[in-house]
Biopython code that builds the backbone (N, CA, C, O; Angstrom):
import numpy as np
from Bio.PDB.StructureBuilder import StructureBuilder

atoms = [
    (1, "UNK", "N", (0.835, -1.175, 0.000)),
    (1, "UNK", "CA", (0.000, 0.000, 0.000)),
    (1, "UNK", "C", (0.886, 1.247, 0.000)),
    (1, "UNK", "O", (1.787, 1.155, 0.834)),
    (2, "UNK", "N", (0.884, 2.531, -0.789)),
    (2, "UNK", "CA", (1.259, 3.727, -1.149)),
    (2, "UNK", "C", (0.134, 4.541, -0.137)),
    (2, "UNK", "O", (-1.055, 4.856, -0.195)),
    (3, "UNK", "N", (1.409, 4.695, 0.939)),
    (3, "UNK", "CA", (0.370, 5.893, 1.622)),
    (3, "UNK", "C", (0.236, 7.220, 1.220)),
    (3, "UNK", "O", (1.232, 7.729, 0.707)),
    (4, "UNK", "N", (-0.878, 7.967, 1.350)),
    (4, "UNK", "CA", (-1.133, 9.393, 0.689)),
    (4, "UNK", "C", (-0.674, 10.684, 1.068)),
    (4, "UNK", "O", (-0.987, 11.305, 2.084)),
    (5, "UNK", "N", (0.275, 11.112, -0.055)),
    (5, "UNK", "CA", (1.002, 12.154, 0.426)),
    (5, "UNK", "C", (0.526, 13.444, -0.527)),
    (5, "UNK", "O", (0.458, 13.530, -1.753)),
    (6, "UNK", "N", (0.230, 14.387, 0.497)),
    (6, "UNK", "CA", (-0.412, 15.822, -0.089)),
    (6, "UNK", "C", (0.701, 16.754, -0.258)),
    (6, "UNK", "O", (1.403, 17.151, 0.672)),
    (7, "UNK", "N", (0.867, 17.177, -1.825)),
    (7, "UNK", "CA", (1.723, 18.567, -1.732)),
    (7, "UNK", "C", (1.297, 19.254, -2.012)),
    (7, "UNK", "O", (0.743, 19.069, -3.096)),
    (8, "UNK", "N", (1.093, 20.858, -1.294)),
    (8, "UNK", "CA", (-0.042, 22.141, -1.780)),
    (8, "UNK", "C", (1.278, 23.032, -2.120)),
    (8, "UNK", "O", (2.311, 23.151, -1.461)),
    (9, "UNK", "N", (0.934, 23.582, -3.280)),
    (9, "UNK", "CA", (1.509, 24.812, -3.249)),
    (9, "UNK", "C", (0.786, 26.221, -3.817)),
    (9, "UNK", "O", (-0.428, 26.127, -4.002)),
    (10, "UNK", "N", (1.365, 27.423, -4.090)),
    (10, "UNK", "CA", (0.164, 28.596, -3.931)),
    (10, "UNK", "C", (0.867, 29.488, -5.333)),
    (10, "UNK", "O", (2.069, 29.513, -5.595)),
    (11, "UNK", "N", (-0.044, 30.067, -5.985)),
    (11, "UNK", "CA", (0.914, 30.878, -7.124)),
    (11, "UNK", "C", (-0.418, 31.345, -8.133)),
    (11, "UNK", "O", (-1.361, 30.707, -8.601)),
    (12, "UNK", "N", (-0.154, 32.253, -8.188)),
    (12, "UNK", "CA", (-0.964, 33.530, -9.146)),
    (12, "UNK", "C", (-2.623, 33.127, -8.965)),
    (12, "UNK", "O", (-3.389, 32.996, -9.920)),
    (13, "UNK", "N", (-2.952, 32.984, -7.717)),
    (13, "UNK", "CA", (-4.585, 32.850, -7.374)),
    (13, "UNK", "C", (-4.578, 31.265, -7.412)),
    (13, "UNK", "O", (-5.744, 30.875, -7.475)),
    (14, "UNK", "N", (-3.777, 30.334, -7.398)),
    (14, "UNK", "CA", (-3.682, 29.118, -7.759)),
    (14, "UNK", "C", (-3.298, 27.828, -6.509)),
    (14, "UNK", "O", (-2.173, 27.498, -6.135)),
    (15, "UNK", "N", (-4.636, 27.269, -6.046)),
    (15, "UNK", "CA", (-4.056, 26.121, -4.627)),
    (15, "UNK", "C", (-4.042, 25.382, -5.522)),
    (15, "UNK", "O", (-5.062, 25.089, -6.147)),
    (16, "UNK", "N", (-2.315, 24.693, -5.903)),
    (16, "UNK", "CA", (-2.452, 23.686, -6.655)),
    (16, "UNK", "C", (-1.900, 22.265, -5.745)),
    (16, "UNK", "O", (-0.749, 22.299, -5.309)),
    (17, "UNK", "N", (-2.408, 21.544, -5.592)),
    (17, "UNK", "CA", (-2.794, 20.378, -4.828)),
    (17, "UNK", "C", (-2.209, 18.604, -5.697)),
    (17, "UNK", "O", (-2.852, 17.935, -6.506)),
    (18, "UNK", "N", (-1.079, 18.374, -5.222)),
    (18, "UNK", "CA", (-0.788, 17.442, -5.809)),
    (18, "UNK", "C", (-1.067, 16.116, -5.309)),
    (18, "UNK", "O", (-1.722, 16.274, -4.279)),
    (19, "UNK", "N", (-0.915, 15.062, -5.502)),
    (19, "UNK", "CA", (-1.749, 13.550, -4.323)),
    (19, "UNK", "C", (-1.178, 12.835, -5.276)),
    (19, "UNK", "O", (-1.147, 12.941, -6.502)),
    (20, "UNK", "N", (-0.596, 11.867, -4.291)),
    (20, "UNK", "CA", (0.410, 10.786, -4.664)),
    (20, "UNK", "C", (0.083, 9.687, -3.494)),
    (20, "UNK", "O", (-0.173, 9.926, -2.314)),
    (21, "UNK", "N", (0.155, 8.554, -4.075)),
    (21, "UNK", "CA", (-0.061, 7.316, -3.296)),
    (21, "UNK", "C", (-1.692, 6.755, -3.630)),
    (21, "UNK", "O", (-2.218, 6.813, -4.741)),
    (22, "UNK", "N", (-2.403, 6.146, -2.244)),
    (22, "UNK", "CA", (-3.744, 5.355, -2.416)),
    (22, "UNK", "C", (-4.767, 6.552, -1.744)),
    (22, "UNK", "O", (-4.608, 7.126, -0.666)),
    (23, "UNK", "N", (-5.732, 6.716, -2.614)),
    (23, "UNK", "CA", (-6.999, 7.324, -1.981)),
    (23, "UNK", "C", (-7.988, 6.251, -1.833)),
    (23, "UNK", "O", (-8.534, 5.837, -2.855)),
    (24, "UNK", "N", (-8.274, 5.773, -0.747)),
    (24, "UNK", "CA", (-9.296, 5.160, 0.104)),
    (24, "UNK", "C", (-10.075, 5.506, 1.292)),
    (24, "UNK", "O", (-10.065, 6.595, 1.866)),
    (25, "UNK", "N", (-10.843, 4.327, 1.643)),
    (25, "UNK", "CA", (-11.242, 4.718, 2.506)),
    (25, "UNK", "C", (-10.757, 5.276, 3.899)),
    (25, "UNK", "O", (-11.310, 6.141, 4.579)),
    (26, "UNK", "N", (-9.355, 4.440, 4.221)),
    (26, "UNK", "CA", (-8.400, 4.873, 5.114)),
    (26, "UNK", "C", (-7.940, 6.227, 4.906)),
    (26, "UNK", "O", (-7.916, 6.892, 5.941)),
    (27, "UNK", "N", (-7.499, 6.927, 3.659)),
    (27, "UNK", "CA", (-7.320, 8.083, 3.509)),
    (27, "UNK", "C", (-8.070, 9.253, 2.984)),
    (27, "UNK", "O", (-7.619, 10.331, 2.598)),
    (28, "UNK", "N", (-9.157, 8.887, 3.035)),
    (28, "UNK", "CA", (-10.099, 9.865, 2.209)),
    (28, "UNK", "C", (-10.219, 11.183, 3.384)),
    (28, "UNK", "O", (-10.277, 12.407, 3.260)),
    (29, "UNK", "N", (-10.221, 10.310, 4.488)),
    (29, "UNK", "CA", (-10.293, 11.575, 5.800)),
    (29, "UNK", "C", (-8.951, 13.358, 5.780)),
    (29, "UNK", "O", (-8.849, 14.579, 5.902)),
    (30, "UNK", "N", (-8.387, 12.251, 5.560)),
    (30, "UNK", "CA", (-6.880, 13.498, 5.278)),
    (30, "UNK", "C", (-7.333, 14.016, 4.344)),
    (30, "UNK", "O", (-7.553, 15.210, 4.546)),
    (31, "UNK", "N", (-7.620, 13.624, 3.250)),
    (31, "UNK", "CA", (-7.691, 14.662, 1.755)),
    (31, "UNK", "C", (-8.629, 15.566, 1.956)),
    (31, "UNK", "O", (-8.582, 16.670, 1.412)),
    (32, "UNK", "N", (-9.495, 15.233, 2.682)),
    (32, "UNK", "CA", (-11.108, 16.002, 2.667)),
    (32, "UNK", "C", (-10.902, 16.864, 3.497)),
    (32, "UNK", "O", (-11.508, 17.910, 3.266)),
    (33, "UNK", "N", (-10.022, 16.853, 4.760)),
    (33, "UNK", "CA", (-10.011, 17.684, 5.675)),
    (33, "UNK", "C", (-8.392, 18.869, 4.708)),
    (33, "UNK", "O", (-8.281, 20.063, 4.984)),
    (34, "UNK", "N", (-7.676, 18.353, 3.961)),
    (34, "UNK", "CA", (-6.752, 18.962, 3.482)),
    (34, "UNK", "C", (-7.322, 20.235, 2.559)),
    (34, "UNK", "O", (-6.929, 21.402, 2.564)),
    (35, "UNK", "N", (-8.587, 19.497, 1.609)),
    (35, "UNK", "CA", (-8.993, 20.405, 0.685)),
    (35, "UNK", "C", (-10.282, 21.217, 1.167)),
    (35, "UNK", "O", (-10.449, 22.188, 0.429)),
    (36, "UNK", "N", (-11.474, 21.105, 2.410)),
    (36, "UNK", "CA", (-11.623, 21.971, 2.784)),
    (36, "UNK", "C", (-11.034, 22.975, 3.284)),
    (36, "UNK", "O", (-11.405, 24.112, 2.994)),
    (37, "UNK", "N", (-9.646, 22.665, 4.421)),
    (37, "UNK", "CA", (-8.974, 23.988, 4.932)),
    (37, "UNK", "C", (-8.386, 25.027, 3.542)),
    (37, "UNK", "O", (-8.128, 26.229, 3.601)),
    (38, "UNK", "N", (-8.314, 24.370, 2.672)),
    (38, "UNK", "CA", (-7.898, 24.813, 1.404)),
    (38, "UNK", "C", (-8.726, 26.056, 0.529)),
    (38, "UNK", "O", (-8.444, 27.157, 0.057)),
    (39, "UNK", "N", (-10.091, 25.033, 0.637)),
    (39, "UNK", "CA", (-11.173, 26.271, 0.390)),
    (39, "UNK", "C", (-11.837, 27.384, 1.366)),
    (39, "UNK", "O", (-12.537, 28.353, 1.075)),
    (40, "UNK", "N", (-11.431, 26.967, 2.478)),
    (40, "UNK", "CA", (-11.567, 27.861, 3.886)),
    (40, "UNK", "C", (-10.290, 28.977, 3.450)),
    (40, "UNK", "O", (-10.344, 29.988, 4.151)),
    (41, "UNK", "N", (-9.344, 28.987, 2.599)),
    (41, "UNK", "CA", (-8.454, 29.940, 2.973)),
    (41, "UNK", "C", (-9.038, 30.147, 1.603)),
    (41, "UNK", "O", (-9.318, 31.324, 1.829)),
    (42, "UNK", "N", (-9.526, 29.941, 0.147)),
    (42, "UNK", "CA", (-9.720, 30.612, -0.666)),
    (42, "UNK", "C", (-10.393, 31.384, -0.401)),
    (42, "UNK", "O", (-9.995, 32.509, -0.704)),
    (43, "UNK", "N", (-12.014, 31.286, 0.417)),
    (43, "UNK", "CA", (-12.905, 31.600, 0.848)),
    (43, "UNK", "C", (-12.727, 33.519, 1.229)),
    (43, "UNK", "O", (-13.316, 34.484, 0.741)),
    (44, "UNK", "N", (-11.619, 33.419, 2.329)),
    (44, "UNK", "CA", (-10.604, 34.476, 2.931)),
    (44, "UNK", "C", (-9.926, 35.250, 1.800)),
    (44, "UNK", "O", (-9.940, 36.479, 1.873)),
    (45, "UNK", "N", (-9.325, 34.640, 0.746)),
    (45, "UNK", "CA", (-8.739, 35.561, -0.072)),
    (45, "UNK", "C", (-8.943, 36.792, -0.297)),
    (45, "UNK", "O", (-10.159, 36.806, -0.491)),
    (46, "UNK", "N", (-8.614, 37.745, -0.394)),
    (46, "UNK", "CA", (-8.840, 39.045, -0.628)),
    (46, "UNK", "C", (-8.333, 39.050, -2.461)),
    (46, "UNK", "O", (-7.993, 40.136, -2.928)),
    (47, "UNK", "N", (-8.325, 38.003, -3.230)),
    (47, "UNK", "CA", (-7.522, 37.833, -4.412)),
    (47, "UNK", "C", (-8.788, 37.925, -5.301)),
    (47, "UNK", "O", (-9.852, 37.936, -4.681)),
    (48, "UNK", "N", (-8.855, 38.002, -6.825)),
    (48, "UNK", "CA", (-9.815, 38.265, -7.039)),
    (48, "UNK", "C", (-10.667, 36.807, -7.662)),
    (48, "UNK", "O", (-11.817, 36.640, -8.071)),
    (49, "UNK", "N", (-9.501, 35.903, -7.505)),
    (49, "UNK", "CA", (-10.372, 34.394, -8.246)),
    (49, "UNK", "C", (-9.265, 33.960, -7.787)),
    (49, "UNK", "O", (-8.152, 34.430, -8.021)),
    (50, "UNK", "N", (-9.657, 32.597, -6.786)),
    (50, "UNK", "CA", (-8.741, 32.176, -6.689)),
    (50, "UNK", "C", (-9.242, 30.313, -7.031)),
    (50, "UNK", "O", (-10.346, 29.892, -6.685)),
    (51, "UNK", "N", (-8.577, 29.750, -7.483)),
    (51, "UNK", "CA", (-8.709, 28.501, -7.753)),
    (51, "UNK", "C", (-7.873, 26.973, -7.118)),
    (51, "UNK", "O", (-6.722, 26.902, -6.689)),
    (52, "UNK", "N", (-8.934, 25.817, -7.243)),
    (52, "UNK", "CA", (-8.815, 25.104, -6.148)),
    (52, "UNK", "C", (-8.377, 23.636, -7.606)),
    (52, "UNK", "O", (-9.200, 23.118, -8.361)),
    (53, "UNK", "N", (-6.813, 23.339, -7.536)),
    (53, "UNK", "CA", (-6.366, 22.642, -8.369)),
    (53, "UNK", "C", (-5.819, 21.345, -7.968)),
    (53, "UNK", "O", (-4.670, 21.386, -7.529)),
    (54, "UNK", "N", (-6.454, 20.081, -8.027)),
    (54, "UNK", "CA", (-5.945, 18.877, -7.630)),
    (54, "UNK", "C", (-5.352, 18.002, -8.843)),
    (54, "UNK", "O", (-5.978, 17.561, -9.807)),
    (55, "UNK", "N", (-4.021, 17.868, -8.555)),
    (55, "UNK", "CA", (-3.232, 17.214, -9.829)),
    (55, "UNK", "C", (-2.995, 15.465, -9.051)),
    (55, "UNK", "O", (-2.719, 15.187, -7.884)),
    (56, "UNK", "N", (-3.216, 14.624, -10.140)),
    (56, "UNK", "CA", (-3.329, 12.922, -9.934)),
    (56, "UNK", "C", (-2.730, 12.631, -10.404)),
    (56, "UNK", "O", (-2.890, 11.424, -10.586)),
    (57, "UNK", "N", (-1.262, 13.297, -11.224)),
    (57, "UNK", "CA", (-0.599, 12.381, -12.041)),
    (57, "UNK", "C", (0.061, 10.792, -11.490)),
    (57, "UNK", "O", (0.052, 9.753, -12.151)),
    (58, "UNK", "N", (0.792, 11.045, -9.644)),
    (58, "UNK", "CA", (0.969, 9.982, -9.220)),
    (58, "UNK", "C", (0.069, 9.034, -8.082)),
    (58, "UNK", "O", (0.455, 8.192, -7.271)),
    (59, "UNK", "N", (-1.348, 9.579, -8.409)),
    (59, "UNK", "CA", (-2.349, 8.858, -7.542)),
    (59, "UNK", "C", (-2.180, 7.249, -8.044)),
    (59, "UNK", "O", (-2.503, 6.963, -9.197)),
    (60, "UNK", "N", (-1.782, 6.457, -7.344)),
    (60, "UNK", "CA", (-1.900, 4.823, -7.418)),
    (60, "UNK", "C", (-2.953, 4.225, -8.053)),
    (60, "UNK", "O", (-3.094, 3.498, -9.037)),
    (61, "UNK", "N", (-3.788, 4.819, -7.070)),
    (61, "UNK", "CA", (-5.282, 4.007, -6.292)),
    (61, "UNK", "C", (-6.674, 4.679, -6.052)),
    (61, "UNK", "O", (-6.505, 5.583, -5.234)),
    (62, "UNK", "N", (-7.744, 4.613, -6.369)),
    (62, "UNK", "CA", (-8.805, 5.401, -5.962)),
    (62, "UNK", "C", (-9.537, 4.603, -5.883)),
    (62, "UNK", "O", (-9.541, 3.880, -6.879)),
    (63, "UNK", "N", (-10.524, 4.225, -4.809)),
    (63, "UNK", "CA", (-11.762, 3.721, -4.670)),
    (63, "UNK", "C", (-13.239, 4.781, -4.775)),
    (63, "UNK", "O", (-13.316, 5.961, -5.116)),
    (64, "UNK", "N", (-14.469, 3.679, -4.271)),
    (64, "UNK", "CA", (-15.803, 4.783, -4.497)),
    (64, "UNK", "C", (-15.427, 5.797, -3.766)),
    (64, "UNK", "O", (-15.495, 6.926, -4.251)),
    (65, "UNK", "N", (-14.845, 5.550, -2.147)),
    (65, "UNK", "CA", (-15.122, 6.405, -0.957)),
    (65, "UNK", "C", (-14.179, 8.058, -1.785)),
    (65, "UNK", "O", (-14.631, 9.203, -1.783)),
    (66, "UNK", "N", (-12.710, 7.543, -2.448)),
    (66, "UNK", "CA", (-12.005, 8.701, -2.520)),
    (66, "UNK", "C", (-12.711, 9.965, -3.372)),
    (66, "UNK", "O", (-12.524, 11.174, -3.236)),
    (67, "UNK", "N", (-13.981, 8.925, -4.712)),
    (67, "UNK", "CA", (-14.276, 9.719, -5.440)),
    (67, "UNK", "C", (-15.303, 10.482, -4.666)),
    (67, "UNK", "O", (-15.885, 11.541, -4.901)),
    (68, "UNK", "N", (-15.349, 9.735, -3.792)),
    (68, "UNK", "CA", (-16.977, 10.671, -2.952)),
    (68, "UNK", "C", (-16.742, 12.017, -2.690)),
    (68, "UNK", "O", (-17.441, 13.023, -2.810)),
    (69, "UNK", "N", (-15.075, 11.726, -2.127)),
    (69, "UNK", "CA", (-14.608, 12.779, -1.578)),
    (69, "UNK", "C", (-14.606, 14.075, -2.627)),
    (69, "UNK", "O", (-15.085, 15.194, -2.439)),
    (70, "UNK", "N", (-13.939, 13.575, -3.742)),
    (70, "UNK", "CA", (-13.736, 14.650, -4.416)),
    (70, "UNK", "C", (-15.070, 15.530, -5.317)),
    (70, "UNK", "O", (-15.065, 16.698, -5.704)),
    (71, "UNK", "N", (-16.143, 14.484, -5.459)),
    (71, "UNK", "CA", (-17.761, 15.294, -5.418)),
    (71, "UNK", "C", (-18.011, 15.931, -4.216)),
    (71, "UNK", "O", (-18.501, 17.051, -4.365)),
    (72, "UNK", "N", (-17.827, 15.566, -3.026)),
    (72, "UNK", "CA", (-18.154, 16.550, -1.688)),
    (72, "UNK", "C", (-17.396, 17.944, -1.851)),
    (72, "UNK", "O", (-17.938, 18.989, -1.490)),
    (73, "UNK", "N", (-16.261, 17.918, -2.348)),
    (73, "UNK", "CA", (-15.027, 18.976, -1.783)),
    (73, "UNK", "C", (-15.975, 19.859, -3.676)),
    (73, "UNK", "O", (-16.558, 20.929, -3.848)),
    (74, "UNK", "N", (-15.655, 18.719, -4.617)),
    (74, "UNK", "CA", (-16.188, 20.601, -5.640)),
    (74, "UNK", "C", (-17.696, 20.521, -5.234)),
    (74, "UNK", "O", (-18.281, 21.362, -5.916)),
    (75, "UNK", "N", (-18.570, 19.872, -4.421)),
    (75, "UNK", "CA", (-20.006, 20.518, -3.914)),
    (75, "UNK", "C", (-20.081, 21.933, -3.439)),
    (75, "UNK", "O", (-20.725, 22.934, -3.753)),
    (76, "UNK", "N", (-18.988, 21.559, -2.383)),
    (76, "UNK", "CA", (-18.587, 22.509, -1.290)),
    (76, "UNK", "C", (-17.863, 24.204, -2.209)),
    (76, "UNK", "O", (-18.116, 25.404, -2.101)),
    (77, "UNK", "N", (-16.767, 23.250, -3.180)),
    (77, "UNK", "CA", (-16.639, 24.883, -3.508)),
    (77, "UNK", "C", (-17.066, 25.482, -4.940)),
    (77, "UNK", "O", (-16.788, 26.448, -5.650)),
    (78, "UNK", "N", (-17.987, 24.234, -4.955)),
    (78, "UNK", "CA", (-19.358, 25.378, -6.159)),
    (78, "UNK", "C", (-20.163, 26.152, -5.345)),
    (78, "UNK", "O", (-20.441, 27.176, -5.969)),
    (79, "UNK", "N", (-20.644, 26.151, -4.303)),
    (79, "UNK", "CA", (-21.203, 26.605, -3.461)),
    (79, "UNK", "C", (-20.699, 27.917, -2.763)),
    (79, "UNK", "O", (-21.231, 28.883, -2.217)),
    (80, "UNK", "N", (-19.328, 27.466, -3.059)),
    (80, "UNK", "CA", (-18.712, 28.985, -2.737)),
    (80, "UNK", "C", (-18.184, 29.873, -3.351)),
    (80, "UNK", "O", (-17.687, 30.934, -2.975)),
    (81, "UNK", "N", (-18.340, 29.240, -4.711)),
    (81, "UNK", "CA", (-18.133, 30.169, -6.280)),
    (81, "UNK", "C", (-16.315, 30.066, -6.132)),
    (81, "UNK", "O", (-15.638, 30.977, -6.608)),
    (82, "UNK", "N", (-15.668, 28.901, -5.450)),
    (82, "UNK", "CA", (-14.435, 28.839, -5.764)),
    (82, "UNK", "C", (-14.350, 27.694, -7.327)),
    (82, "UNK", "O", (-15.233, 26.857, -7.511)),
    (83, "UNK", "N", (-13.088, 27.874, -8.375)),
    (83, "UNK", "CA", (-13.730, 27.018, -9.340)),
    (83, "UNK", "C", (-12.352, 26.116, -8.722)),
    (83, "UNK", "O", (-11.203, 26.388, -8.372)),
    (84, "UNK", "N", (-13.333, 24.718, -8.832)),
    (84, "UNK", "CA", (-11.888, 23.583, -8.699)),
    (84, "UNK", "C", (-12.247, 22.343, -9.890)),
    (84, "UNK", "O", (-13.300, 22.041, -10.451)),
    (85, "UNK", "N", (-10.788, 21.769, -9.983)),
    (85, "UNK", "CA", (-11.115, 21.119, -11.153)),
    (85, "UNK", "C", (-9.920, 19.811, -10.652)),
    (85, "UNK", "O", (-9.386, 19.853, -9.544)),
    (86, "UNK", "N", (-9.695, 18.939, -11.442)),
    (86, "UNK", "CA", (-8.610, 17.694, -11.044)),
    (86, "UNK", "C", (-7.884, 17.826, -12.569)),
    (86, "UNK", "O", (-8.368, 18.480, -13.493)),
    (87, "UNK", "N", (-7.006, 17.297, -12.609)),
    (87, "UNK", "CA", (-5.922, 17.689, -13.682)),
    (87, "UNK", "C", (-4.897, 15.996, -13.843)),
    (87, "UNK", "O", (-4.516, 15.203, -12.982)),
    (88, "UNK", "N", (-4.798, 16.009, -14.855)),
    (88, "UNK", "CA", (-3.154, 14.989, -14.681)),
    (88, "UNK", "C", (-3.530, 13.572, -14.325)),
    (88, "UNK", "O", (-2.652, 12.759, -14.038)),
    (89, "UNK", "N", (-5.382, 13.109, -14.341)),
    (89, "UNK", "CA", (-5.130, 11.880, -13.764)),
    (89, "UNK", "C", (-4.923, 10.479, -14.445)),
    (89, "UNK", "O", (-5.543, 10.296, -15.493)),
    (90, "UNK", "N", (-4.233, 9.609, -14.037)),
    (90, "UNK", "CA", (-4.039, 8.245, -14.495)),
    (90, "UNK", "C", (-5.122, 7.527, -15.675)),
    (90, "UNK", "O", (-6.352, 7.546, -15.664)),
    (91, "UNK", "N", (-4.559, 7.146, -16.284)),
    (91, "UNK", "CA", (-5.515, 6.207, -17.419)),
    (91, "UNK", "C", (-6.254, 5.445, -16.787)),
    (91, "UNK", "O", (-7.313, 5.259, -17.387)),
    (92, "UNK", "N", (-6.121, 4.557, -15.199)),
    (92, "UNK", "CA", (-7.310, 3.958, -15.277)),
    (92, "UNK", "C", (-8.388, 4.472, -14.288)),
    (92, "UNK", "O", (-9.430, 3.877, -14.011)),
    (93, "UNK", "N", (-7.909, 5.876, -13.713)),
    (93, "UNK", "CA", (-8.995, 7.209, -13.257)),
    (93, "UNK", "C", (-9.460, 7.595, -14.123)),
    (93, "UNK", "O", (-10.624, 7.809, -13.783)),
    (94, "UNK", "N", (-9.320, 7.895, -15.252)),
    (94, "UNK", "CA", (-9.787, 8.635, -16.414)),
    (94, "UNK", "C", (-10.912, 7.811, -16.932)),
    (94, "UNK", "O", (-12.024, 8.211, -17.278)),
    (95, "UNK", "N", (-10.454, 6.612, -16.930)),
    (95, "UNK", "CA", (-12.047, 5.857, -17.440)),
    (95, "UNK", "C", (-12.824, 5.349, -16.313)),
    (95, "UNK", "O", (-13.838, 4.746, -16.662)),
    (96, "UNK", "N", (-12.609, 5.436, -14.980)),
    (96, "UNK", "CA", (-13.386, 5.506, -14.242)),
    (96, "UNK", "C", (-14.567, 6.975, -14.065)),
    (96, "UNK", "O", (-15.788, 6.987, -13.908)),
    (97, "UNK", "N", (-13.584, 8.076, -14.171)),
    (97, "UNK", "CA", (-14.466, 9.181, -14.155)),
    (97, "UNK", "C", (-15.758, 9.276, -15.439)),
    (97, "UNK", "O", (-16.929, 9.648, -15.376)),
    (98, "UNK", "N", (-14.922, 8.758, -16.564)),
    (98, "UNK", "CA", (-16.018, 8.663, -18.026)),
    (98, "UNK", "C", (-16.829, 7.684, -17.618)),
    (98, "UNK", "O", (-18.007, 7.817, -17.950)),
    (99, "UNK", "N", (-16.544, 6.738, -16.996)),
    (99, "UNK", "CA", (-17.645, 5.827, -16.766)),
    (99, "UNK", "C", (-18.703, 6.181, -15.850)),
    (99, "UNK", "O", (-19.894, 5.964, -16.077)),
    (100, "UNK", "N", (-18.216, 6.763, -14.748)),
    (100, "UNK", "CA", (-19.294, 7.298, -13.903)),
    (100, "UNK", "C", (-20.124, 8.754, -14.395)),
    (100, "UNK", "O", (-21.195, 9.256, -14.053)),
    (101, "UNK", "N", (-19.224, 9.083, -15.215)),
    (101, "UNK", "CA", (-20.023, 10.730, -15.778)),
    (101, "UNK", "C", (-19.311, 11.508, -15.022)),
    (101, "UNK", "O", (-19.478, 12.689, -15.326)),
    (102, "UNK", "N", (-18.586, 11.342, -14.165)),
    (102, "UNK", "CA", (-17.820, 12.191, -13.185)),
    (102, "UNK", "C", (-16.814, 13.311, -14.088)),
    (102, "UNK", "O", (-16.586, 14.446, -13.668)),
    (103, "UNK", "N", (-16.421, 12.928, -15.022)),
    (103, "UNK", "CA", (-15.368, 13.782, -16.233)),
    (103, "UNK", "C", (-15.708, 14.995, -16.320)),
    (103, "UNK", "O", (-14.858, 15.875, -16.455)),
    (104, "UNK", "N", (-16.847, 15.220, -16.267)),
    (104, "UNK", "CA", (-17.910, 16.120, -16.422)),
    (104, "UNK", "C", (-17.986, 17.230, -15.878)),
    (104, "UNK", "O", (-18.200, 18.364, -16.307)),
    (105, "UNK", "N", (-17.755, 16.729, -14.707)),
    (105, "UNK", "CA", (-17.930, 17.753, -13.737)),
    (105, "UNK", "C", (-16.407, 17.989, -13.075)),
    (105, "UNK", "O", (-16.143, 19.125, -12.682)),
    (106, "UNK", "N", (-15.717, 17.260, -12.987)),
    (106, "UNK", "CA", (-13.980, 17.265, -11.807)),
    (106, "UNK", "C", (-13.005, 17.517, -13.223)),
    (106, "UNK", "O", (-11.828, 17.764, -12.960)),
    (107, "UNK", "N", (-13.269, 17.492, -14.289)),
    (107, "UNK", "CA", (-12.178, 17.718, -14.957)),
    (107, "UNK", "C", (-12.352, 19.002, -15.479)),
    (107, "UNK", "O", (-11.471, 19.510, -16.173)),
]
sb = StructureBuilder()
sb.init_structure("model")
sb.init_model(0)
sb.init_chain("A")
sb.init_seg("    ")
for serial, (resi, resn, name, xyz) in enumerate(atoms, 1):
    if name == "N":
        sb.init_residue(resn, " ", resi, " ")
    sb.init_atom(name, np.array(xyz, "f"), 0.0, 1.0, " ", f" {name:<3s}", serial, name[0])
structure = sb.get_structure()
């Protein structure tokens, strides 16, 4: 098992959010609590758009629970008119998201 390691970094209105390792159910808790405090500080910005960017190029692993997560977190910041999107993910995320219709909306 590839445990889940979060790298945030910040640049021209930009939380860009990298995730490497397994998103499960064991880790879905960290990510969710990582990318709300995330949109809690966009929220604060005094910037004039600031955007909420999760890159998957070295995500392993994703189960249902991780994708839940990542429909909860852009629920949360459509709701707050932050725009977030996922970027970079793996070929066999990519046809998971087309399969669920999820592409749609996280990419």
């Amino acid at each position: 098992m590839d445990p889940l390691h979060l790298t945030t970094s910040r640049r021209d209105g930009t939380l860009l959010v990298s995730v490497s390792g397994e998103l499960d159910i064991a880790t879905t808790e960290q990510l969710r609590s990582h990318l709300l405090h995330l949109l809690q500080e966009a929220g604060r910005c005094s910037c004039p758009e600031v955007r909420l960017v999760i890159e998957l190029s070295r995500l392993s692993f994703i189960d249902a629970a991780g994708l839940g997560i990542l429909v909860a977190v852009q629920n949360q910041a459509l709701s707050q008119h932050t725009p977030m999107h996922i970027t970079s993910a793996p070929p066999a995320m990519r046809r998971l998201l087309r399969i669920t219709g999820l592409d749609q909306h996280l990419t």
